[in-house]
Phi, psi and omega in degrees: 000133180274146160210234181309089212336182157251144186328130185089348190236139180286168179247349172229131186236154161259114158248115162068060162047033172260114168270162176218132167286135160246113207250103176303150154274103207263130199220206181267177164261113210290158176236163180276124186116335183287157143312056176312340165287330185261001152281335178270334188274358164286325189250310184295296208307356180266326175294311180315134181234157193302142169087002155231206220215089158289120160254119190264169191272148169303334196284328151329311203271331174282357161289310169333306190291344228054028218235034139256119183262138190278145145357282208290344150272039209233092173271083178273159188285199189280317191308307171316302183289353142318292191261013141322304181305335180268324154325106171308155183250136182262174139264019166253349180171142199279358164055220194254007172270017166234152158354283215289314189313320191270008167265270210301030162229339123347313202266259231285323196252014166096142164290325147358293181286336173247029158277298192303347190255007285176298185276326183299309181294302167010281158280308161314306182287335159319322196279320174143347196291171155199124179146326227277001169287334181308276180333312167231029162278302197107131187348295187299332173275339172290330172270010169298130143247154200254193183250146185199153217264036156249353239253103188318128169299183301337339185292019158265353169260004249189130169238134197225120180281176177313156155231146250253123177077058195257354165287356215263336143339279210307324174314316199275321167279344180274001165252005186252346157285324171128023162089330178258036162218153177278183184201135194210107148311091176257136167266097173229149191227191198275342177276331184128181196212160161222173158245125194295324183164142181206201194228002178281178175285200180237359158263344143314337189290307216285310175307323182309307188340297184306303169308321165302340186330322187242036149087327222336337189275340181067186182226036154238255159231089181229025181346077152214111144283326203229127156272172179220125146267149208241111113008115176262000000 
């Protein structure tokens, strides 16, 4: 069901002198094992309109997939809890600054790569730098999320990784709507965002961005996974 902004958040933004409404979609809590095509067509397909632009959260979608672990099944080796210590820590997510997040970013992007995206920030952040572990660990490491107590049970137990294949999701959902809207997987936090993958261009990527920018979907429990962005 569609309604209202979420606490705090506006519901109409000026991007490149346009406005656009963002109108959450307030739903149930998908579980592992749900459908995602009979979730959206349970939630979306009545909302959507030709010309506009559904954005789902990844994290639905990597729920779909199966690619959430409950916590207490994350048996990390010592090299996580090693680099684990070293991660900054937010008030918007606990990232990659627990045991179990930094073994399953081990598992997905190889240990190589986040010794070396490891060693790099490392040095780089002495200097004043900051982002490159990310930057070059990579989408699949940026997009685990761990768990925090704002965070809709079980997924306050629970670590959910990227989810796999997401231009090719978008795809799938902008013909299971009927073709006249676009679709966009977004990783967006309290922090900024990206898009993991859509049907938009790559200056529709960038414009999403903006709109999307303060988050509009929020990060607690306020369950809207899925947004419309609007022509206003």
């Amino acid at each position: 069901m569609s309604g209202g902004a979420n606490a705090g958040k506006a519901l109409t933004v000026t991007v490149e002198g346009a406005r656009y409404d963002r109108i959450p979609i307030r739903t149930r809590v998908v579980m592992p094992g749900d459908d995602l095509d009979a979730f959206i067509r349970e939630y979306a397909s009545a909302e959507v309109a030709p010309g506009d632009t559904l954005f789902v959260t990844e994290k639905i979608v990597a729920i779909t997939q199966g690619r959430s672990f409950m916590v207490a099944d994350i048996q990390p080796r010592r090299l996580a809890f090693f680099l684990a210590k070293y991660v900054t820590k937010t008030p918007y997510g606990i990232g990659l600054g627990m045991p179990e997040t930094m073994e399953m970013a081990l598992r997905e992007c190889g240990t190589p790569r986040i010794l070396f995206a490891a060693a790099v920030a490392a040095v780089t952040k002495a200097f004043g730098r900051k982002g490159d572990f990310y930057r070059i660990a990579g989408d699949k490491a940026r997009a685990i999320d761990g768990p925090t107590k704002h965070t809709i049970p079980p997924y306050n137990q629970a670590v959910v990784l990227g989810p796999e294949r997401p231009r090719e999701v978008s795809q799938h959902l902008r013909q299971l709507l009927g073709g006249g809207c676009d679709v966009a997987v977004v990783d967006i936090n309290d922090l900024g965002g990206n898009i993991l993958g859509s049907t938009l261009d790559r200056a529709g990527e960038h414009r999403l961005v903006a709109i999307l920018r303060d988050n509009p979907l929020g990060q607690g429990h306020e369950s809207t996974p899925l947004g419309i962005i609007r022509a206003a």
